[in-house]
C-alpha positions as CSV (number, residue, x, y, z in Angstrom):
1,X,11.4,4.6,105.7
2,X,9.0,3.3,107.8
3,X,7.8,-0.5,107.9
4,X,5.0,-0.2,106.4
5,X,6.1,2.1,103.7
6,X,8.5,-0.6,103.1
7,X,5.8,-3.4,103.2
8,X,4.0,-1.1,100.2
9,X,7.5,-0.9,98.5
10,X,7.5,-4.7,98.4
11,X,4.4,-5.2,97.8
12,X,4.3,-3.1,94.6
13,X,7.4,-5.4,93.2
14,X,5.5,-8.3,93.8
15,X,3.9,-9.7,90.4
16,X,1.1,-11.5,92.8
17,X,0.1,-8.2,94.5
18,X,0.2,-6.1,91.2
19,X,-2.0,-8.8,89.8
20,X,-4.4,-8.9,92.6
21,X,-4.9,-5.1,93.5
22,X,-5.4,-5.1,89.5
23,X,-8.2,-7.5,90.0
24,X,-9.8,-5.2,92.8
25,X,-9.4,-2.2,90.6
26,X,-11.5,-4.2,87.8
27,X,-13.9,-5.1,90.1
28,X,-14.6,-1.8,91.6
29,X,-14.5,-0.1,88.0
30,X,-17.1,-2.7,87.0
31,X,-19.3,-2.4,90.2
32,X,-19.1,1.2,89.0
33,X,-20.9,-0.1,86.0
34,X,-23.2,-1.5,87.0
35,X,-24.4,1.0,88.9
36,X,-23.7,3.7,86.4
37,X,-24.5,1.6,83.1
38,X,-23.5,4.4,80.9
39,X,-21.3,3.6,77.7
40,X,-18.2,5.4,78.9
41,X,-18.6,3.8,82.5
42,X,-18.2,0.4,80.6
43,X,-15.8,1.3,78.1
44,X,-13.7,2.1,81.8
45,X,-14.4,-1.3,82.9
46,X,-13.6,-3.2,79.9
47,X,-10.3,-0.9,79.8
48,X,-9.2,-2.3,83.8
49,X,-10.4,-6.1,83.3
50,X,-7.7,-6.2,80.4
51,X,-5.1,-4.4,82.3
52,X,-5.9,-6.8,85.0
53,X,-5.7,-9.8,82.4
54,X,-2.6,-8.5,81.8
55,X,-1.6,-8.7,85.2
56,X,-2.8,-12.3,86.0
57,X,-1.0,-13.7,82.7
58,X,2.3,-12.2,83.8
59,X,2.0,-12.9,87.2
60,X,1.1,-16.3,86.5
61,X,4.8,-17.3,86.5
62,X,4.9,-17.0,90.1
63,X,5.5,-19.0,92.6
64,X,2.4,-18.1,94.0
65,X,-0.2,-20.4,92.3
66,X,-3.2,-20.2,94.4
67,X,-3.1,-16.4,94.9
68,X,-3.3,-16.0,91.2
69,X,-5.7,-18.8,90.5
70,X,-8.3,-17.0,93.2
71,X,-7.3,-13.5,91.4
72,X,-8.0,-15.2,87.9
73,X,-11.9,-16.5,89.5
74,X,-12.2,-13.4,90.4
75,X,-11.9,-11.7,87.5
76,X,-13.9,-14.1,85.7
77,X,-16.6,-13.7,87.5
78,X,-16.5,-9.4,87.1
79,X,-15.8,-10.9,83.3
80,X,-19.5,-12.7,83.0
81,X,-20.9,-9.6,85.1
82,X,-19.3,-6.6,82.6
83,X,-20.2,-8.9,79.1
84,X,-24.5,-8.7,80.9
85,X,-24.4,-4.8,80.7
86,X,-25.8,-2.9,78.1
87,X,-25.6,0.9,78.5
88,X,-28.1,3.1,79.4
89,X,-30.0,5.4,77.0
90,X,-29.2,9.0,77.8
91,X,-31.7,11.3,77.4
């Protein structure tokens, strides 16, 4: 095993990492939405900003305060931006 397939390994264990490359999925899936507006693009979004609530709540029992607390702003913010969207009509 090389060291940085054992940094991954870690890494993926880590509560704080799981939350916070949960986070970036939710904000690229509602990026995606907003570009895309359609019903099933939010529907995605909504889906991985739970999954990544989900994440932040159990990895709030960490150690690691800060690193969740800036995870937790950030989904916030992708929050406020996915609850603006309304889809788009399609033709």
């Amino acid at each position: 095993m090389t060291r940085y397939e054992y940094d991954t390994s870690l890494q993926s264990q880590n509560p704080v990492s799981q939350a916070q490359n949960s986070v970036e999925k939710a904000h690229n899936a509602v990026t995606q939405a907003q570009s895309h507006p359609s019903a099933q693009m939010i529907e995605q979004a909504e889906t991985a900003v739970e999954k990544a609530e989900r994440s932040i709540a159990q990895a709030g029992r960490d150690e690691n305060k800060p690193a969740v607390e800036q995870a937790d702003a950030q989904l916030a913010e992708d929050q406020s931006a996915l609850q603006s969207l309304q889809p788009m009509e399609e033709e």
